[in-house]
N, C-alpha and C positions, 0 to 999 in steps of 0.2 A: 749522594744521588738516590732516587727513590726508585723503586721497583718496578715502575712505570712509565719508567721515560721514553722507550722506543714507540715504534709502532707509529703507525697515522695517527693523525692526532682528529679528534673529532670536530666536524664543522660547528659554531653555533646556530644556535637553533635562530631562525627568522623567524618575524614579527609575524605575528596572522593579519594576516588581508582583513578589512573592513569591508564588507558584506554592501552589498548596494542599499542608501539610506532609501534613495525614493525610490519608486515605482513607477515607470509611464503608464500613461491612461490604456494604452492598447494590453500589457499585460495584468489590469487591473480589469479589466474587462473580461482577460480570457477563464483569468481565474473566476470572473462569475458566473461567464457562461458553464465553463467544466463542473463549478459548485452545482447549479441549477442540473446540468442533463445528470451527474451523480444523484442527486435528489430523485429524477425523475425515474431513473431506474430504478433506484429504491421504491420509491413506489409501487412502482409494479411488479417487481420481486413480491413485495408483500400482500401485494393484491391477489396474483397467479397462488401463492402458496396459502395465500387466507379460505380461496375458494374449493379447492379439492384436495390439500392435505395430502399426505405422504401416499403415495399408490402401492395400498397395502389390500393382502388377500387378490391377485393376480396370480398367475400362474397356473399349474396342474390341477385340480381338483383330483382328491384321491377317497376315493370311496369305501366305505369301511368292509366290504366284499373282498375273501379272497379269492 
């Protein structure tokens, strides 16, 4: 007898699922539109942060007077 024999015994392991081959046209779609409006954000992420740059030098002004 081996040192192992009690206990539950472990399930084997199942096959993995095969993944969906095609794609219908409605989620091939959606994923273009989501691609496109991600793009278009991007864009203007880069546009907004192309034109005025990190808002540096706001705040207090402190004058060299004591």
């Amino acid at each position: 007898m081996s040192g192992r024999q009690g206990g539950k015994l472990k399930p084997l392991k199942a096959p993995k699922k095969a993944g969906k081959a095609e794609e219908t046209e409605e989620e091939i779609a959606f994923k273009a539109k989501k691609k496109q409006e991600e793009d278009a954000l991007k864009a203007a992420r880069e546009k907004a942060i192309g034109k005025s740059g990190p808002l540096l030098g706001g705040g207090i002004k402190k004058s060299g007077k004591k």
